[in-house]
C-alpha positions as CSV (number, residue, x, y, z in Angstrom):
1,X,-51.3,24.6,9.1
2,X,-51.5,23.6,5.4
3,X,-54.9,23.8,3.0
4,X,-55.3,19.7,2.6
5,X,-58.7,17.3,2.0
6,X,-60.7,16.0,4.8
7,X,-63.4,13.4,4.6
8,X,-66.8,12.9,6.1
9,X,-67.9,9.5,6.5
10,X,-71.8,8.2,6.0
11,X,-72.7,4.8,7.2
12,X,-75.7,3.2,7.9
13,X,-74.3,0.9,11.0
14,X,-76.3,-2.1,11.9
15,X,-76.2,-4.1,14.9
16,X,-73.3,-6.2,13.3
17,X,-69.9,-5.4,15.0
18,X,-67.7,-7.4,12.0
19,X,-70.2,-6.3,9.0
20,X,-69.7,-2.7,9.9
21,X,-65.6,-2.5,10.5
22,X,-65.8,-3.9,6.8
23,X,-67.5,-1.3,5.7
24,X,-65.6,1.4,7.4
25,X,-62.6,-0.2,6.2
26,X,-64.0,0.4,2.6
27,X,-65.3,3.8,2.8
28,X,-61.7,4.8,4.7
29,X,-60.0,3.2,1.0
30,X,-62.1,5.4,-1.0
31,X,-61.7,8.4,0.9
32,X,-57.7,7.9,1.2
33,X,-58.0,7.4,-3.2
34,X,-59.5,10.5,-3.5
35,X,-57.0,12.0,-1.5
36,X,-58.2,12.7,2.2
37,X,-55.5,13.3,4.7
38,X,-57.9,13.8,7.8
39,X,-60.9,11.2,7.8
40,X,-64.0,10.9,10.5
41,X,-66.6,8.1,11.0
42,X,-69.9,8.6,12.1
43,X,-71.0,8.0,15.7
44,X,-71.8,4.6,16.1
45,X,-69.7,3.5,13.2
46,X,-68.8,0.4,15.0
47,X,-71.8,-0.8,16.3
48,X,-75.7,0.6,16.0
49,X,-78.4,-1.2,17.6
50,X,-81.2,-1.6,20.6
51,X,-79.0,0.2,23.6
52,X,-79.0,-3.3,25.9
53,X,-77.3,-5.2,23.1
54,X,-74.6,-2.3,22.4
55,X,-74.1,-2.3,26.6
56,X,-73.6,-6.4,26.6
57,X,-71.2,-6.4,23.4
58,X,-69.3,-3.1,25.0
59,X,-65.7,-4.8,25.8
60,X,-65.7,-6.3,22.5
61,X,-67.0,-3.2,20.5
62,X,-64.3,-1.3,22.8
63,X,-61.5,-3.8,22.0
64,X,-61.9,-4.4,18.1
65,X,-63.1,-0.6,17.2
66,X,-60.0,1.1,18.6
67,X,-57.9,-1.8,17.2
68,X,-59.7,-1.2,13.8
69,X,-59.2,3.1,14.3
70,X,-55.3,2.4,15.0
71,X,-54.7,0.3,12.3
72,X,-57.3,1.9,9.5
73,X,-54.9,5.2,10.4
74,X,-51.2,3.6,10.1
75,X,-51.6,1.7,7.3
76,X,-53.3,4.6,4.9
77,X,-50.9,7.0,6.8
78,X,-54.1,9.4,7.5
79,X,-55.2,11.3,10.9
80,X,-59.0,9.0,11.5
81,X,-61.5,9.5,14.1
82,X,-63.7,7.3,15.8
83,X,-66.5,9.2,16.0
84,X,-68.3,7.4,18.8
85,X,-68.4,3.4,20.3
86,X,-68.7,2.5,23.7
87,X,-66.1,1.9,26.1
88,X,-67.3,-0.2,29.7
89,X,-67.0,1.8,33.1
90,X,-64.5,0.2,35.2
91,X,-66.3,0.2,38.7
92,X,-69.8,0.5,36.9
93,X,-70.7,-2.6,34.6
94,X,-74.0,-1.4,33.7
95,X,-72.4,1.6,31.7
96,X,-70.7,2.5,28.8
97,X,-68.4,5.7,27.6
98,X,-69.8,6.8,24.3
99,X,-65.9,7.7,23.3
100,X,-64.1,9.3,20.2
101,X,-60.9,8.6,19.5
102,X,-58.3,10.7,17.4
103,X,-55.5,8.9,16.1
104,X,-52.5,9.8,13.9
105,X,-50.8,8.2,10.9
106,X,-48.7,6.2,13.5
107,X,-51.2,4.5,14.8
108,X,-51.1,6.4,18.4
109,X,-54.1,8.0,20.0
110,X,-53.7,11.4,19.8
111,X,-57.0,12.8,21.9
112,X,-60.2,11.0,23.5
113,X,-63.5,12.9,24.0
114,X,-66.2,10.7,26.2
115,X,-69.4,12.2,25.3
116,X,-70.7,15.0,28.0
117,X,-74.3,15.3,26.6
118,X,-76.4,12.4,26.5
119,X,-79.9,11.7,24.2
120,X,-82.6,11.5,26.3
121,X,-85.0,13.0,24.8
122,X,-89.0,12.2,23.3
123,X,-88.5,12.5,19.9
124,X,-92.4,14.0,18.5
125,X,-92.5,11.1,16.0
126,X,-93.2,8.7,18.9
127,X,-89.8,7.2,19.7
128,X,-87.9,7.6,22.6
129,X,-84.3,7.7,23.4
130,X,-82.3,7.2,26.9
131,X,-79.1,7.6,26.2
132,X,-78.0,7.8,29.9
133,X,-80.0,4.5,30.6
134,X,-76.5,2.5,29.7
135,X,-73.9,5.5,29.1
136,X,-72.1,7.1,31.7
137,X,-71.4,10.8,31.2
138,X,-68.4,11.9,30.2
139,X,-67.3,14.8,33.1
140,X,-64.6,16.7,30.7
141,X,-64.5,19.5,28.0
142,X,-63.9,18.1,24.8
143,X,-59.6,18.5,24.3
144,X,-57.7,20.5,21.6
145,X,-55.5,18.8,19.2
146,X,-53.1,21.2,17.9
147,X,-51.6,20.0,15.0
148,X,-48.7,22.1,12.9
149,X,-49.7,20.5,9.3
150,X,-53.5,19.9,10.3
151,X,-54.9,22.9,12.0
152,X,-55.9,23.0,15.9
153,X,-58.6,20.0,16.2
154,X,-61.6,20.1,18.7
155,X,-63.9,16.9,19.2
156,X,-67.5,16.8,20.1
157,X,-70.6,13.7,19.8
158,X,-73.8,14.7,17.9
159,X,-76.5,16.0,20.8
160,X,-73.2,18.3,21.9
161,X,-74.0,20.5,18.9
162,X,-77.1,22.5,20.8
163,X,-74.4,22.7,23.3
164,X,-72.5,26.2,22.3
165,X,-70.7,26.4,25.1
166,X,-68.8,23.7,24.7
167,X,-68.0,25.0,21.0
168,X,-67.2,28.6,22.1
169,X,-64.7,26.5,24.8
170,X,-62.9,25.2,21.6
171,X,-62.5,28.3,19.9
172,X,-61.3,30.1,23.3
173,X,-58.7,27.5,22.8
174,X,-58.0,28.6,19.4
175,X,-59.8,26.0,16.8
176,X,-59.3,25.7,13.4
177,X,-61.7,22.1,12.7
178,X,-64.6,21.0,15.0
179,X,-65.5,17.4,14.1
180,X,-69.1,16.6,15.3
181,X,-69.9,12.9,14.3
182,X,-73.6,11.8,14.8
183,X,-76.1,9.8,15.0
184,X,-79.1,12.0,14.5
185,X,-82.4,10.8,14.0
186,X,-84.4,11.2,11.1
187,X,-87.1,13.5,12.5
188,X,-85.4,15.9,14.2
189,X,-82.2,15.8,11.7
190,X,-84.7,17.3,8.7
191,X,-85.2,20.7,10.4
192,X,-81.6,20.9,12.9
193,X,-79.1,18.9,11.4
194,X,-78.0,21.7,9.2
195,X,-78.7,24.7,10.6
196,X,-77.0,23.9,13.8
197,X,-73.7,22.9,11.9
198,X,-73.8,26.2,10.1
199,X,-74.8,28.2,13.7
200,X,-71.4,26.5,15.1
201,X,-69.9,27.1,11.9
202,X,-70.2,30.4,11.5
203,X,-70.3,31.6,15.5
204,X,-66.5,29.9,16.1
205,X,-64.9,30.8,12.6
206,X,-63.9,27.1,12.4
207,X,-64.5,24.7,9.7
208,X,-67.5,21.5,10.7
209,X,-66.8,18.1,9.8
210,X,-69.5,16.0,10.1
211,X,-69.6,12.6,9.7
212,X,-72.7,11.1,9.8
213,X,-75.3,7.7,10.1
214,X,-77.8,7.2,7.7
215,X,-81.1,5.0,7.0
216,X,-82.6,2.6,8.7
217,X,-80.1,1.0,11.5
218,X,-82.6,-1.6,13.2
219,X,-86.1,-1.7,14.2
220,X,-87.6,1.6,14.1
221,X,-84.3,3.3,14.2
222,X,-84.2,5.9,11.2
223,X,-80.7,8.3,10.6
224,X,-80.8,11.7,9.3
225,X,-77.8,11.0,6.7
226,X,-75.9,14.3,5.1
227,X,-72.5,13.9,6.3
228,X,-71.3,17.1,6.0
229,X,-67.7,19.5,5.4
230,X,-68.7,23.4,6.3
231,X,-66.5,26.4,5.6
232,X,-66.1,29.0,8.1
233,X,-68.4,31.7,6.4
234,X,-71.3,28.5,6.9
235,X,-70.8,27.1,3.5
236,X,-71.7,23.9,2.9
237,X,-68.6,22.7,1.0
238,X,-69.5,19.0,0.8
239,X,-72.8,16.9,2.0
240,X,-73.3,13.0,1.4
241,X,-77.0,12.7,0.9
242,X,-79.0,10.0,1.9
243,X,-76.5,7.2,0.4
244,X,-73.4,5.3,2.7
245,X,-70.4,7.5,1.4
246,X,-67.9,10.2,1.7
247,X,-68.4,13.9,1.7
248,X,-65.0,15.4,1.0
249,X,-63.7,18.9,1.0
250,X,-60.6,21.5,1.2
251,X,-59.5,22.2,4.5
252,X,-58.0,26.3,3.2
253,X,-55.4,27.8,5.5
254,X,-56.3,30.9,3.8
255,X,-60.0,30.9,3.6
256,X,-59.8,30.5,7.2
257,X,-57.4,33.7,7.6
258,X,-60.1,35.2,5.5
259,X,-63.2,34.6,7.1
260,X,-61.4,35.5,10.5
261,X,-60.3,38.9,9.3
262,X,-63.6,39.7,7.1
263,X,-65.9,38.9,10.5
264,X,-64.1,39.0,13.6
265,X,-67.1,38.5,15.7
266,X,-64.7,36.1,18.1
267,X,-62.3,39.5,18.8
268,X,-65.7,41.5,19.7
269,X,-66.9,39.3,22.3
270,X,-68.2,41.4,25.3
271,X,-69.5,38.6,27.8
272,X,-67.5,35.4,28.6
């Protein structure tokens, strides 16, 4: 593994499957400029809006966003994640994966995570959420992508993140980078958003990247923002505000070594 840059990406996706593949495409460009090797979009980076209309358009957000992921990643020559679009259930039509892809500079997929926690949840600002109304849940730990020049790569979706387990599963297998690309709303984002990246941060030894949504997406539908890069000691290297954007950062082989050998909490490990 070598010390490299990795970016962060903050949308603000709107129910506007074309608008928002532009928009990637342009954050992706600045990113790559400023030298990014290892890129990830935001949940939902292909298509936010009212969960009916994202379960209708499925095959077509499905088709066009891993066409878009493939070609965004072989023609800037970086590793890119999807951080999250649907992908329709074969033998059930009335549900969607929510799916993140991991592809490399040669345009191949290189890992697929389909989303294990779903949103449902009554948020106290007086919206509601159903994810599992139109997703289907994924039934698989998130995989491992070991990489020789990019570290050992572990994928998650947004509400995974008060999920330990499945973070403590990565760094059984060795991480080095957990991506967690969200979606996370506005009212519960202000007082978790953070402090859960840092938690998983800090509890695996691994560095966070955390691309992000921002704004308002449609209707009532507010986004916490602060795409985020965190260091393995909890350090918030890099964070994108409020504004569309990239939050970019070092990925340090040798920080890494560091932290691991300063606080070996993983090596004193008594239960599990």
């Amino acid at each position: 593994m070598k010390s490299y840059l990795a970016a962060a990406i903050q949308m603000c996706s709107k129910p506007d499957l074309d608008k928002n593949l532009v928009e990637a495409e342009e954050l992706i460009e600045l990113a790559v400029r400023r030298g990014a090797e290892l890129i990830g979009l935001p949940e939902n980076f292909a298509f936010m809006g009212a969960e009916a209309d994202k379960l209708n358009q499925s095959a077509d957000i499905a088709l066009k966003a891993e066409k878009f992921i493939k070609t965004m990643a072989q023609r800037f020559q970086v590793t890119l994640l999807g951080g999250g679009f649907p992908v329709p259930v074969q033998d059930e039509p009335q549900k969607a994966y929510n799916t993140a892809v991991l592809v490399a500079p040669s345009g191949q997929e290189i890992a697929r995570y389909r989303k294990v926690h779903l949103f449902d949840v009554n948020v106290p600002d007086g919206n509601t959420y159903q994810e599992s109304s139109t997703v289907m849940a994924g039934k698989d730990l998130p995989p491992l992508y070991v990489s020789d020049t990019y570290g050992k790569i572990g994928l998650s979706i947004c509400y995974d993140v008060r999920f330990p387990e499945l973070y403590r599963h990565l760094s059984d297998q060795g991480a080095d980078i957990l991506f967690v690309p969200a979606a996370f709303t506005a009212y519960t984002g202000k007082d978790h958003w953070k402090v859960l990246l840092q938690a998983r941060a800090i509890e695996n030894t691994c560095y966070i990247i955390a691309p992000a949504q921002t704004g308002n997406n449609y209707e009532r539908r507010y986004t916490h923002g602060h795409a985020m890069i965190i260091d393995p000691w909890g350090v918030i290297l890099a964070d994108a505000g409020e504004e569309t954007g990239v939050a970019i950062a070092e990925i340090n082989a040798s920080r890494l070594e560091q932290v691991r050998r300063q606080m070996p909490s993983l090596q004193h490990r008594v239960f599990g």
